[in-house]
C-alpha positions as a Markdown table, in Angstrom:
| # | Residue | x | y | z |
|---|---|---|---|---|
| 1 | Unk | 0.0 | -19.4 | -17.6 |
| 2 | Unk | 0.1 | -15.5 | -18.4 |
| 3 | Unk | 2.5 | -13.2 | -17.8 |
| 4 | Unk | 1.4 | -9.6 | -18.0 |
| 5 | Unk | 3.6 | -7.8 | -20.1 |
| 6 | Unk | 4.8 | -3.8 | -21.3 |
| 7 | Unk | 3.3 | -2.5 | -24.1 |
| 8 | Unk | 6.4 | -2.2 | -26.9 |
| 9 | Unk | 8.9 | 0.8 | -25.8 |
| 10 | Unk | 7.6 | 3.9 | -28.0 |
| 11 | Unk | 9.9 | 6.4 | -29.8 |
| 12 | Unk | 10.7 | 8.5 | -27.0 |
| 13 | Unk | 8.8 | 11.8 | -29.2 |
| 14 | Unk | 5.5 | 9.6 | -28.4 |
| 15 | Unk | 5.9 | 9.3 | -24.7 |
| 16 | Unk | 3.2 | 11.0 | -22.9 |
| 17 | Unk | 5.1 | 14.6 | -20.8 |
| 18 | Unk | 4.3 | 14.7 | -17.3 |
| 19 | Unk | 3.4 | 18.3 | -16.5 |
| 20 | Unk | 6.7 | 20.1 | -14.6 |
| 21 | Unk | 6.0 | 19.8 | -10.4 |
| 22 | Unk | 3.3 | 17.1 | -10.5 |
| 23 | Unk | 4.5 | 14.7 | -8.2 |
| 24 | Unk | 4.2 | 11.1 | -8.4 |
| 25 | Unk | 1.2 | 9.4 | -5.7 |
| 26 | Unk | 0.9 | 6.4 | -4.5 |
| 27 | Unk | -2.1 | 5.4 | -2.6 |
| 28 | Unk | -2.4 | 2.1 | -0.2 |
| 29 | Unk | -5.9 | 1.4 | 1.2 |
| 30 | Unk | -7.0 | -1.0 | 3.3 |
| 31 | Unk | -8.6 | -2.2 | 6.4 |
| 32 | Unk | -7.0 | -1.1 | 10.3 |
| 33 | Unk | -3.9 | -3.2 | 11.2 |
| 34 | Unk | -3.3 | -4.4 | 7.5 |
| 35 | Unk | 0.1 | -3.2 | 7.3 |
| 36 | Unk | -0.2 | 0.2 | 5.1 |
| 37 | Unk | 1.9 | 2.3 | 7.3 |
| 38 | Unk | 4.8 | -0.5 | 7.0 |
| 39 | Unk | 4.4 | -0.9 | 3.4 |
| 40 | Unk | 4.3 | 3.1 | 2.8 |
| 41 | Unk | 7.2 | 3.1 | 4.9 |
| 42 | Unk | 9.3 | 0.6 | 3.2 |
| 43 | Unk | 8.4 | 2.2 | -0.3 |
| 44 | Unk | 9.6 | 5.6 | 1.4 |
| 45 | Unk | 13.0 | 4.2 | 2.5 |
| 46 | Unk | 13.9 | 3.6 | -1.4 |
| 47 | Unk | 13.4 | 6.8 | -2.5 |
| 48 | Unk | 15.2 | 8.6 | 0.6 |
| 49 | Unk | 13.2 | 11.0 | 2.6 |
| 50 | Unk | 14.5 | 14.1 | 0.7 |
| 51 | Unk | 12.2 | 13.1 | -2.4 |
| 52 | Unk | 8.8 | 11.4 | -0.2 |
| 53 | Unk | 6.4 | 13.1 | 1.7 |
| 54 | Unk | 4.1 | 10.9 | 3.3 |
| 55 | Unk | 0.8 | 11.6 | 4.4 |
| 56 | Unk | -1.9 | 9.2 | 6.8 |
| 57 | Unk | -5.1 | 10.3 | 5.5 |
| 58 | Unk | -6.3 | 9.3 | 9.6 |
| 59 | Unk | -5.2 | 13.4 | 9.9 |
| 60 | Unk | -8.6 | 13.8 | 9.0 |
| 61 | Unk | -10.2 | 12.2 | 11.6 |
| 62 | Unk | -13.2 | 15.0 | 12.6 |
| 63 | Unk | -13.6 | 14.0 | 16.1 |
| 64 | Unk | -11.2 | 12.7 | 18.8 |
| 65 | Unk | -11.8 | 9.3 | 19.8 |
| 66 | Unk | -14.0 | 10.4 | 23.1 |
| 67 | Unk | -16.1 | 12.5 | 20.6 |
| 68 | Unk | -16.6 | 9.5 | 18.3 |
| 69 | Unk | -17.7 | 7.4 | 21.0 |
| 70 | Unk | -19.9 | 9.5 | 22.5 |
| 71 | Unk | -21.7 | 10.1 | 18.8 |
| 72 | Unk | -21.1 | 6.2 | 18.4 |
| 73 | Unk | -19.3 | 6.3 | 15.2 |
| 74 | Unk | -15.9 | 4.6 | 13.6 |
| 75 | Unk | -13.0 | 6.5 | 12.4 |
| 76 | Unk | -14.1 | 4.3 | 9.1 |
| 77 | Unk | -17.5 | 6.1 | 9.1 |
| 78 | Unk | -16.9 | 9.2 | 6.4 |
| 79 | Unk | -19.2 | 10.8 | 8.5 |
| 80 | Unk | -16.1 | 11.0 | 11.0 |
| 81 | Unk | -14.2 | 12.4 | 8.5 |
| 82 | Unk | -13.4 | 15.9 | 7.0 |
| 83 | Unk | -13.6 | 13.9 | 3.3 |
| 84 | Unk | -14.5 | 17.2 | 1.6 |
| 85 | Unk | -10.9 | 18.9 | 2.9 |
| 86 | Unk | -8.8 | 15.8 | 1.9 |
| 87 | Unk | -10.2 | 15.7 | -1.0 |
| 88 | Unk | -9.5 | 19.3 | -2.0 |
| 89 | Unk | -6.0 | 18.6 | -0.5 |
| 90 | Unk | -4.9 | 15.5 | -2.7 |
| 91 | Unk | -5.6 | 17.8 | -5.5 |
| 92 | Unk | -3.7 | 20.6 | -4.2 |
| 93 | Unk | -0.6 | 17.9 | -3.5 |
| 94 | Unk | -1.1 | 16.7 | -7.2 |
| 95 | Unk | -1.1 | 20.4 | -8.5 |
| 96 | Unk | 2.3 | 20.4 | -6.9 |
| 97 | Unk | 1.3 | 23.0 | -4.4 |
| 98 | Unk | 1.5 | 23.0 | 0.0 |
| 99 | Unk | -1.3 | 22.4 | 2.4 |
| 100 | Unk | -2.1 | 22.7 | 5.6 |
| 101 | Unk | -2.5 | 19.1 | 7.0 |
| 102 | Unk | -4.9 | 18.5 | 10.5 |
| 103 | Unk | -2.8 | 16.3 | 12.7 |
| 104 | Unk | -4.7 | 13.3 | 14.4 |
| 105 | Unk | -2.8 | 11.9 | 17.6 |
| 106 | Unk | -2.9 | 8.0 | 17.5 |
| 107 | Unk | -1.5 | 7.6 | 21.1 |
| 108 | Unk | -4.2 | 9.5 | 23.0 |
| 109 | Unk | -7.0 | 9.8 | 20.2 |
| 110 | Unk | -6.6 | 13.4 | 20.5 |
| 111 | Unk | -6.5 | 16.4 | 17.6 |
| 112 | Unk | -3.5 | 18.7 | 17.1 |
| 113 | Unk | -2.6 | 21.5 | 15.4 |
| 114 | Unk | -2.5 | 21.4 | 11.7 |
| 115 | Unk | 1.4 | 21.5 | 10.3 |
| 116 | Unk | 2.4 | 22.8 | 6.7 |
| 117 | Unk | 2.9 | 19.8 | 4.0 |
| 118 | Unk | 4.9 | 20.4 | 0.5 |
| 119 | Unk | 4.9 | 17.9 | -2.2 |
| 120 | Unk | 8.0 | 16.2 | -3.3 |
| 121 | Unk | 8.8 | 13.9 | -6.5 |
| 122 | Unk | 6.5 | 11.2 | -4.7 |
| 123 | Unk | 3.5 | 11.5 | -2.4 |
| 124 | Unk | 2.8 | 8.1 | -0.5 |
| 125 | Unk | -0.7 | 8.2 | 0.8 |
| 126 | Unk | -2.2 | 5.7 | 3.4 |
| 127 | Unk | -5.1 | 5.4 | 4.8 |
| 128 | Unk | -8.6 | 4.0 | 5.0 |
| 129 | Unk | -11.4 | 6.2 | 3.1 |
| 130 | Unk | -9.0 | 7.3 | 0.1 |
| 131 | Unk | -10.5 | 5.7 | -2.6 |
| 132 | Unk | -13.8 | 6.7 | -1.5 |
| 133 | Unk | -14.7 | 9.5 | -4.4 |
| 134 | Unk | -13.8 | 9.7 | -7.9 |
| 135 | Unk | -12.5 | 13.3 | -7.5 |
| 136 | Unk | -9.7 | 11.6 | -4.7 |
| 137 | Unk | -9.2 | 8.5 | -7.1 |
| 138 | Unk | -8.2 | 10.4 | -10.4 |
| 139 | Unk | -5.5 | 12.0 | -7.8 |
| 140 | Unk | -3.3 | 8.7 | -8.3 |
| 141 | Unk | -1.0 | 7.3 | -10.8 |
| 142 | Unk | -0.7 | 3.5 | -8.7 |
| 143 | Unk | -3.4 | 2.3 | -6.4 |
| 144 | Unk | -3.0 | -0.8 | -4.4 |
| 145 | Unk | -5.3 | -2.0 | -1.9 |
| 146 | Unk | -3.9 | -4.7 | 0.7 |
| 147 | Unk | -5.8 | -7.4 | 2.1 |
| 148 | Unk | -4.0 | -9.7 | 4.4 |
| 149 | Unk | -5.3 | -12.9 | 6.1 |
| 150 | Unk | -7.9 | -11.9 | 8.3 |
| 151 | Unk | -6.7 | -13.8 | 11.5 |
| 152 | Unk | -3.0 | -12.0 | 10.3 |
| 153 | Unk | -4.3 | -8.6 | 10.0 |
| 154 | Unk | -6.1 | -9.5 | 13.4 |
| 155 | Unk | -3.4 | -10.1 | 15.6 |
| 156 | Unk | -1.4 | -7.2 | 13.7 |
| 157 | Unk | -4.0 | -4.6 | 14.9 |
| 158 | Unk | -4.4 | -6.0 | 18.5 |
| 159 | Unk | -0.5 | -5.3 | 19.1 |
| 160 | Unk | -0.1 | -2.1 | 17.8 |
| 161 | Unk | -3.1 | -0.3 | 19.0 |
| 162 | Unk | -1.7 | -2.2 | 22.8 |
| 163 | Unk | 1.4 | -1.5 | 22.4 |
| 164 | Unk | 1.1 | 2.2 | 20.7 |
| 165 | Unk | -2.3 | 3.5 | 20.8 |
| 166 | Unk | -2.8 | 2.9 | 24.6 |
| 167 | Unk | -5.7 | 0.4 | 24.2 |
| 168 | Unk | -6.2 | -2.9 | 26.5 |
| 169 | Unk | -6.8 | -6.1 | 25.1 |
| 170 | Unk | -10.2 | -5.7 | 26.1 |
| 171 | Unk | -10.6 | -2.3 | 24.4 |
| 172 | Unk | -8.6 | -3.5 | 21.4 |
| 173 | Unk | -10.8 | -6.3 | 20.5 |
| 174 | Unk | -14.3 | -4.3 | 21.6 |
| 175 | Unk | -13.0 | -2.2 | 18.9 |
| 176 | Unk | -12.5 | -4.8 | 16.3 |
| 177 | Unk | -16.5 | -6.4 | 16.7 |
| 178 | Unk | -17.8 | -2.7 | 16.3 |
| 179 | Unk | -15.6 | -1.7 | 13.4 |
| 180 | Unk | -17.1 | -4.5 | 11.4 |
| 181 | Unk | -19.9 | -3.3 | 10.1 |
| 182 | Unk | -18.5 | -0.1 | 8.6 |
| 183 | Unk | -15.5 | -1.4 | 7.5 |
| 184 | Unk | -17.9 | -4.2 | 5.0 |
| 185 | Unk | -19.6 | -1.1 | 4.5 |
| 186 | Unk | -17.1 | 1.5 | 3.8 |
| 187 | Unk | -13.5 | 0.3 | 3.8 |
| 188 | Unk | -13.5 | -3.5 | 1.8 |
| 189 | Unk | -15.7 | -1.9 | -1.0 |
| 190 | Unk | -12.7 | 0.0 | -2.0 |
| 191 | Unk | -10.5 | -2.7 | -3.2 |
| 192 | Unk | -12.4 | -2.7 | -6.6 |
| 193 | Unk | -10.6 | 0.7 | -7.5 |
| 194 | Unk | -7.3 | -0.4 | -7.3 |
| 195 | Unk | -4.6 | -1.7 | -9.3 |
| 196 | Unk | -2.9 | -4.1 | -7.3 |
| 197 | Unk | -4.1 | -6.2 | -4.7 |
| 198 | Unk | -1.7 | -7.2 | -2.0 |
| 199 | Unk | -2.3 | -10.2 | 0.2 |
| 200 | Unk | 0.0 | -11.5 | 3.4 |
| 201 | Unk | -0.9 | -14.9 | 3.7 |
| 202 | Unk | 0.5 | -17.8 | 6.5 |
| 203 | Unk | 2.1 | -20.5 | 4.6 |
| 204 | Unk | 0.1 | -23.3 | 6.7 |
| 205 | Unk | -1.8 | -23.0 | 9.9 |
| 206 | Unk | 0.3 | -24.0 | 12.6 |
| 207 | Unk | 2.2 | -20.8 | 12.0 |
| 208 | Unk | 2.4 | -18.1 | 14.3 |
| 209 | Unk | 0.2 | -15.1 | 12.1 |
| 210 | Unk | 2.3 | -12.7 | 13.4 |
| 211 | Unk | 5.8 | -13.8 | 12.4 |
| 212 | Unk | 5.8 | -12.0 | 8.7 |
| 213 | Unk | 9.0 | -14.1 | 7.3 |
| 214 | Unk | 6.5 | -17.1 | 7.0 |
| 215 | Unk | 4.1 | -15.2 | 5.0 |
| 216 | Unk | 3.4 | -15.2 | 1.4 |
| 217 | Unk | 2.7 | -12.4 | -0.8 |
| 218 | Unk | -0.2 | -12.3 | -3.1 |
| 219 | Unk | -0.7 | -10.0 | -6.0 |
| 220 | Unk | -3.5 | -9.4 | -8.0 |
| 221 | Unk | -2.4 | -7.8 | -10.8 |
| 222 | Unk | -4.8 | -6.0 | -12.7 |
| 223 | Unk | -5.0 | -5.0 | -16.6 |
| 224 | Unk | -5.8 | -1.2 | -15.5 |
| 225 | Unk | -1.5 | -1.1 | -14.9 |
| 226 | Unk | 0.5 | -2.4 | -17.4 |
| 227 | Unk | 3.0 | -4.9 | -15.5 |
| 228 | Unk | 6.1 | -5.8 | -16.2 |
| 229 | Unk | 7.3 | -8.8 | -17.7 |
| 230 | Unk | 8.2 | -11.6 | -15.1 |
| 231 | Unk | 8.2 | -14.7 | -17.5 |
| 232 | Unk | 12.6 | -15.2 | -17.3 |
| 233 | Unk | 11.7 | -15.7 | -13.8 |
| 234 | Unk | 8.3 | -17.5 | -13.7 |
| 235 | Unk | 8.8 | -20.0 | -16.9 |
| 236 | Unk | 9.3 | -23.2 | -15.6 |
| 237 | Unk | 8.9 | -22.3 | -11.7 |
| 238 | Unk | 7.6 | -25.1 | -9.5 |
| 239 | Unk | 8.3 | -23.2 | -6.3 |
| 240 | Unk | 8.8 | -19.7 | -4.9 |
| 241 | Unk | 7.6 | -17.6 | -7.5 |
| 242 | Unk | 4.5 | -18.5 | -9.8 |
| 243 | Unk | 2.4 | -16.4 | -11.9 |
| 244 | Unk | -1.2 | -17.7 | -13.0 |
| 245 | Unk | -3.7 | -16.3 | -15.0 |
| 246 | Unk | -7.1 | -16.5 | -12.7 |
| 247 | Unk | -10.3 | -15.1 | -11.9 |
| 248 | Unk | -10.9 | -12.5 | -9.4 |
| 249 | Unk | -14.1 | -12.1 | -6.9 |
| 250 | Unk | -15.7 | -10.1 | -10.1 |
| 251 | Unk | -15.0 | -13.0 | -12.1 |
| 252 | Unk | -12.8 | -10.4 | -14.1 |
| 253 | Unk | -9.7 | -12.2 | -15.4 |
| 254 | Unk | -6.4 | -11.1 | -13.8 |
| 255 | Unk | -2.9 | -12.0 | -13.3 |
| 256 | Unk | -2.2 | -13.3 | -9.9 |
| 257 | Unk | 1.8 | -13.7 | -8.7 |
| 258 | Unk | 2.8 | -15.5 | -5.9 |
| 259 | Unk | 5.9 | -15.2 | -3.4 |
| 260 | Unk | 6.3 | -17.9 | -1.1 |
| 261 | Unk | 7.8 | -17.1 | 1.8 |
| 262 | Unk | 10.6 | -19.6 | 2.1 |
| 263 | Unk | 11.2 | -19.0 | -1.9 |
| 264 | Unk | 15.4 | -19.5 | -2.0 |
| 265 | Unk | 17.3 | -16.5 | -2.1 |
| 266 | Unk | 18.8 | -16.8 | -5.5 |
| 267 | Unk | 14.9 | -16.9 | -7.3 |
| 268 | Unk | 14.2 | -13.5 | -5.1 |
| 269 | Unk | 17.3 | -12.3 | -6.3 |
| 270 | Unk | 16.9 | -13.3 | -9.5 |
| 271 | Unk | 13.3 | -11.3 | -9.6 |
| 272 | Unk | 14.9 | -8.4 | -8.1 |
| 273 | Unk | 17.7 | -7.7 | -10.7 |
| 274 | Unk | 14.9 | -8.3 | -13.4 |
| 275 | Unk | 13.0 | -5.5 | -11.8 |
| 276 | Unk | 15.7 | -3.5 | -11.4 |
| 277 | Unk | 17.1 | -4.0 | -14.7 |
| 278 | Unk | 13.5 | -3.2 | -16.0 |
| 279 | Unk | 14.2 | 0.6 | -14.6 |
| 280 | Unk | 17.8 | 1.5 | -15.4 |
| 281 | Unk | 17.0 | 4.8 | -14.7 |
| 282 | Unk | 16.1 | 4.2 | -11.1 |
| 283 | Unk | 19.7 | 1.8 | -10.2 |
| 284 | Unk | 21.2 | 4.4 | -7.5 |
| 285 | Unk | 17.9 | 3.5 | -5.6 |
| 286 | Unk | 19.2 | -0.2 | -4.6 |
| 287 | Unk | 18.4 | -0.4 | -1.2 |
| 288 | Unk | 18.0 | -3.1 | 1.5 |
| 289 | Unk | 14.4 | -4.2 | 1.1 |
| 290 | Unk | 12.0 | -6.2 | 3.2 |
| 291 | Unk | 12.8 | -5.0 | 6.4 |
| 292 | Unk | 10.5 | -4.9 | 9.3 |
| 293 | Unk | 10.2 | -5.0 | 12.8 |
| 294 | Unk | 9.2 | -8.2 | 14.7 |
| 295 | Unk | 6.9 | -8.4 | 17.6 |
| 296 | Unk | 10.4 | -8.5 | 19.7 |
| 297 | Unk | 11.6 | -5.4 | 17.7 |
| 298 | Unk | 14.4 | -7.3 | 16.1 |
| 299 | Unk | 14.9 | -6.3 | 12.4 |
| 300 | Unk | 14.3 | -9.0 | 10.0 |
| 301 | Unk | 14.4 | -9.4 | 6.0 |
| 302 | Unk | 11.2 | -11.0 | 4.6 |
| 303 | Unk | 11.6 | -11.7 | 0.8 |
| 304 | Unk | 8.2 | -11.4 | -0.5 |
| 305 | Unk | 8.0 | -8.0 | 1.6 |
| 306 | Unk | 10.7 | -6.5 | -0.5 |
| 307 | Unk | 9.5 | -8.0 | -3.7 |
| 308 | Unk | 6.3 | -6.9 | -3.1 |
| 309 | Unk | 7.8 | -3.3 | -2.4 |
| 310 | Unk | 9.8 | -3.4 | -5.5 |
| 311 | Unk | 7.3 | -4.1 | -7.3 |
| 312 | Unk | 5.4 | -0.9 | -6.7 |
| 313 | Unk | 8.5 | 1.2 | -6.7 |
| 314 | Unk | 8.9 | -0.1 | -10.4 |
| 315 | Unk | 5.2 | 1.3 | -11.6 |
| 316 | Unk | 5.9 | 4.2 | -9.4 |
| 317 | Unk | 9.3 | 5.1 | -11.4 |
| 318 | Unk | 7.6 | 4.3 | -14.9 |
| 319 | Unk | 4.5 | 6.6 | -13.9 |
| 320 | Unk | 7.4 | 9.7 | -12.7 |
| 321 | Unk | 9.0 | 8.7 | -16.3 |
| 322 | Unk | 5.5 | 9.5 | -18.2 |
| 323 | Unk | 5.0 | 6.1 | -19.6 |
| 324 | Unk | 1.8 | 5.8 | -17.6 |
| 325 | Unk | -1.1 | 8.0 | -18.4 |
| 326 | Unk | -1.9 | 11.1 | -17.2 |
């Protein structure tokens, strides 16, 4: 077993200065339906909306849906994208400065008019293509791609874009077979870029895949972030919590934590006072994590959910602190 530890704490003299007004970004990638506006959203609740701005990088969309179906191409073609003006406009966020964001309307596929965007202390960005240039990657301090079960992130898609994006079942699904080329093609490439890989996974197959307090959360942690410590709350662990030292689909060696979903609340509690007490500095953020909406929109408490958004927040308050580099 590994555990991915801090470097030693430097003399504070030593400590990398972030420039004055550069926020703080976080980006989440990853395929349609696979959770990233629930995890952005979750992340956002910590910090209280007075110190987030969010931003859905599907504003860029260049064409309404009619349009891209009549030039037969997928929101996760860049070609359907203004890539060039999010680009320049990640860089203008991490300068600290305003833009003027496009608007893309999910419920009718339709464009809007553009609205103004400032920066605050941390910009969460989510969205499919945003790792997709060098120029938009060197715009983040964390990136985390999530990859959930495919039959999971499946039946997560088909009910919102039913029950919120005005789609039938029919149209839902047609839209899954032809999005399948481009997202192999443009989307899934993206997870070698990031730091963190994020997996929802059912804990056995009889399950129902769209109940997310049976899932468990799977983390690939890799070296390019430095981690913190978990070994009080791994050492000995049988159940709940385990962190393994494994290969990823590169065959580059990572650290790889897992949450079970049933793991007993005092071990998640245990790992969430360790990350807390890991960023002193960050305590009057305590805040009810996990949450979600079920597909009865009933609000539940998942444990590895709000590990998993902990977790983040941690890197997110070390990089705001200058102890990541610039």
């Amino acid at each position: 077993m590994m555990s991915s530890r801090l470097p030693p704490q430097l003399p504070l003299s030593t400590l990398p200065v972030r420039p004055a007004g550069q926020p703080v970004i976080l980006g989440i990638v990853g395929d349609s339906g696979a959770g990233k506006t629930t995890l952005a959203a979750g992340i956002a609740a910590i910090f209280g909306p007075e110190r987030v701005t969010l931003l859905c990088t599907d504003d860029y969309h260049r064409y309404s849906r009619m349009e891209r179906a009549e030039r037969g191409l997928s929101p996760f073609d860049p070609q359907a994208n203004y890539m060039d003006i999010l680009e320049q406009h990640l860089q203008q966020l991490r300068a600290g400065r305003a833009i003027l964001k496009p608007v893309y309307d999910h419920s009718d596929g339709t464009l809007r008019a553009p609205v103004y965007v400032e920066p605050k202390d941390y910009i969460l960005v989510e969205g499919l293509l945003t790792y997709s240039t060098r120029a938009m990657r060197d715009c983040f301090d964390v990136k985390v791609y999530l990859e959930p079960e495919e039959e999971l992130r499946t039946a997560w898609k088909l009910r919102r874009d039913i029950a919120k994006r005005g789609y039938t079942e029919d149209e839902a699904r047609r839209e899954l077979d032809r999005r399948l080329r481009d997202s192999l093609t443009h989307i899934r490439p993206q997870r070698t870029f990031a730091d963190l890989v994020l997996s929802f996974r059912r804990r056995d197959g009889s399950v129902s895949p769209v109940r997310t307090n049976n899932l468990n959360a799977r983390h690939i942690l890799r070296p390019t972030l430095p981690h913190p410590d978990l070994t009080p709350i791994v050492e000995g662990a049988k159940n709940g919590i385990r962190l393994e030292l494994a290969r990823d689909i590169d065959g580059k060696p990572v650290d790889v934590l897992e949450i079970e979903g049933d793991v007993e609340d005092r071990r998640a509690k245990a790992m969430e006072d360790l990350l807390w007490d890991l960023i002193p500095e960050a305590g009057h953020l305590r805040a009810n994590l996990g949450q979600y909406l079920d597909e009865d929109q009933h609000t539940r408490m998942s444990h590895p959910l709000a590990l998993s958004q902990l977790l983040i927040t941690y890197h997110l308050i070390k990089a705001a602190m200058g102890h990541y580099a610039i």
